[in-house]
N, C-alpha and C positions, 0 to 999 in steps of 0.2 A: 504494500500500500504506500504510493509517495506520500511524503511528509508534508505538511500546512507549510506555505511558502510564504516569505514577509507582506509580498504582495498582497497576498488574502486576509493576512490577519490587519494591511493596512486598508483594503477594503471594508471589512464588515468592522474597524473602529470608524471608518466616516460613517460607513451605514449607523453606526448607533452614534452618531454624533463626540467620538471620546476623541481627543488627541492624543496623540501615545509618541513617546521619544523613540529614537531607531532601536535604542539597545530592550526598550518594553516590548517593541516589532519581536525580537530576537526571541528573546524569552517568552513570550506570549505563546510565539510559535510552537515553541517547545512545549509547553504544554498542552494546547489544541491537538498537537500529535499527539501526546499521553492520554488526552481522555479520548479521542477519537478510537485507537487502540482500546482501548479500556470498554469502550462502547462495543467495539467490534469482536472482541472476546467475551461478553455476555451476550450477543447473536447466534453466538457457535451453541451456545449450551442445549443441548438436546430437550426440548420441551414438547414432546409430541406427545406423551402422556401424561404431561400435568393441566389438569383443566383450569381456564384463567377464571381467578377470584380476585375479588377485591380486600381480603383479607386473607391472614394464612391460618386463621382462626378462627370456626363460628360464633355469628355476636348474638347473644342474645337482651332481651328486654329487662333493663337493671332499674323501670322507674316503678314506682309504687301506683299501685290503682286510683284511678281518680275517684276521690267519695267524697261528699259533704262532710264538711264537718260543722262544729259549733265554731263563730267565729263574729268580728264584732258586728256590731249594728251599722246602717250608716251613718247615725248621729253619734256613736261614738266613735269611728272613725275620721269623723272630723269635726270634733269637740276640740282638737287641737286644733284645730288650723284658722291661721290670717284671715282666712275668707272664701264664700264655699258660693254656690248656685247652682241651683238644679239638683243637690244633694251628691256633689260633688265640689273635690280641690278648686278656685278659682287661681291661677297665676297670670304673670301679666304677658303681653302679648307678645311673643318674640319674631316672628312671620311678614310683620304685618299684613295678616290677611284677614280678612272680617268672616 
């Protein structure tokens, strides 16, 4: 497989807007060749009988049942608060949108 050439890796730094000094070109390279490689050797791995999962583990349902419970009123729910309407929190406008 040829190696990532300065040229390319000076291309796809305009493509993403970076400027990079000759010697980042140099070394850049050199790693794009490494993961390139690196890519290209988890390709090879034999995966004809593993079926594709989004996990490597089955998940299952860890929340608790939804029930009613006892729980406050709405007036005590907002017996604290600044200022309410409709039986609800009122806050000030942030949007401005009516």
């Amino acid at each position: 497989m040829p190696g990532i050439t300065r040229e390319e890796v000076a291309h796809l730094a305009k493509l993403a807007r970076l400027e990079l000094k000759d010697e980042e070109l140099d070394h850049f390279a050199g790693q794009l060749d490494q993961i390139l490689g690196a890519v290209a050797a988890v390709s090879e791995v034999a995966t004809e009988d593993v079926p594709p999962t989004s996990h490597p583990l089955p998940l299952t349902n860890v929340m608790r049942p939804d029930e009613v419970r006892p729980s406050l009123t709405p007036e005590q729910a907002l017996s604290g608060a600044p200022a309410q309407e409709q039986q609800r929190f009122k806050v000030p406008q942030i949007l401005g949108e009516e």
